[in-house]
N, C-alpha and C positions, 0 to 999 in steps of 0.2 A: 504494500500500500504506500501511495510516497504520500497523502493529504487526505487530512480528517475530510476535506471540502468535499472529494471525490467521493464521501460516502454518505448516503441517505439517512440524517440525522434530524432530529426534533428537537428547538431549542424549550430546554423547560427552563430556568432560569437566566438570565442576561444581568451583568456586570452586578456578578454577587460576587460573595468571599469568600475565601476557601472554607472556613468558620460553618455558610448559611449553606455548601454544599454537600460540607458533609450533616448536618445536621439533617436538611433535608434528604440523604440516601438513606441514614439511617432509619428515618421514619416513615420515607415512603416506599423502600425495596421491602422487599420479600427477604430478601439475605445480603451480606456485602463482603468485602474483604477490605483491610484498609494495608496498603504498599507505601515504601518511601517516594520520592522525588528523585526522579531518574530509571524507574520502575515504567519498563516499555510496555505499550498498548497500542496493538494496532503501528507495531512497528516502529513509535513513536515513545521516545522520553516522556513521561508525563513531570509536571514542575507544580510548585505547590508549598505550602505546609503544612506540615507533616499532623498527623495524619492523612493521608490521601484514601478518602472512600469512596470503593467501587461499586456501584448499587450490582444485583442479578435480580432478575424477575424475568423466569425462563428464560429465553433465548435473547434476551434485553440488555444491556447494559447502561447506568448511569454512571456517567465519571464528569469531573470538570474535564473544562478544556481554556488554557487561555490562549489567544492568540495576541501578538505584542501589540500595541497602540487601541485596543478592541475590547481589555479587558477578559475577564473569566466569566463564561458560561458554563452551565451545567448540560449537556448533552444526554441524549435518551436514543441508542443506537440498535438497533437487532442487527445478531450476528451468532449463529450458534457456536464456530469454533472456535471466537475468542471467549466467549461465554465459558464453554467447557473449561477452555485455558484457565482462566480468570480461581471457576468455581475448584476446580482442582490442589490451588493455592490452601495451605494450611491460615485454619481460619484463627486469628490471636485471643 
């Protein structure tokens, strides 16, 4: 994958904080795993503070995503074999 842009994504939050993203995966996923900063998804570093949570709900994924000058959004992506990737992670 070289760009989040290339994939059919749904923005649920816009220019929130890492703080309000993970708050919100936590409460609204079904399950999560939370990774450090620098922890790749979708081929991609993800960047952040720390904790970084990745919602699952089925084959779904919530993670931030910032893009520079744009801000952090909260993104809502299907994709089952990062999903599986994801959900395989030892949960803390």
């Amino acid at each position: 994958m070289g760009c989040v842009e290339s994939l059919k994504y749904e923005v649920v939050l816009k220019g929130a904080s890492f703080k309000e993203c993970r708050e919100y995966v936590r409460a609204h996923c079904k399950e999560y795993r939370d990774v450090q900063p620098g922890f790749r998804l979708f081929e991609k570093a993800v960047v952040g503070v720390p904790p970084i949570s990745i919602g699952l709900d089925g084959d779904v994924l919530v993670f931030p995503y910032t893009k520079p000058c744009y801000g952090t959004f909260l993104l809502k992506i299907e994709d089952p074999e990062e999903a599986a990737r994801i959900r395989a992670l030892k949960k803390k």
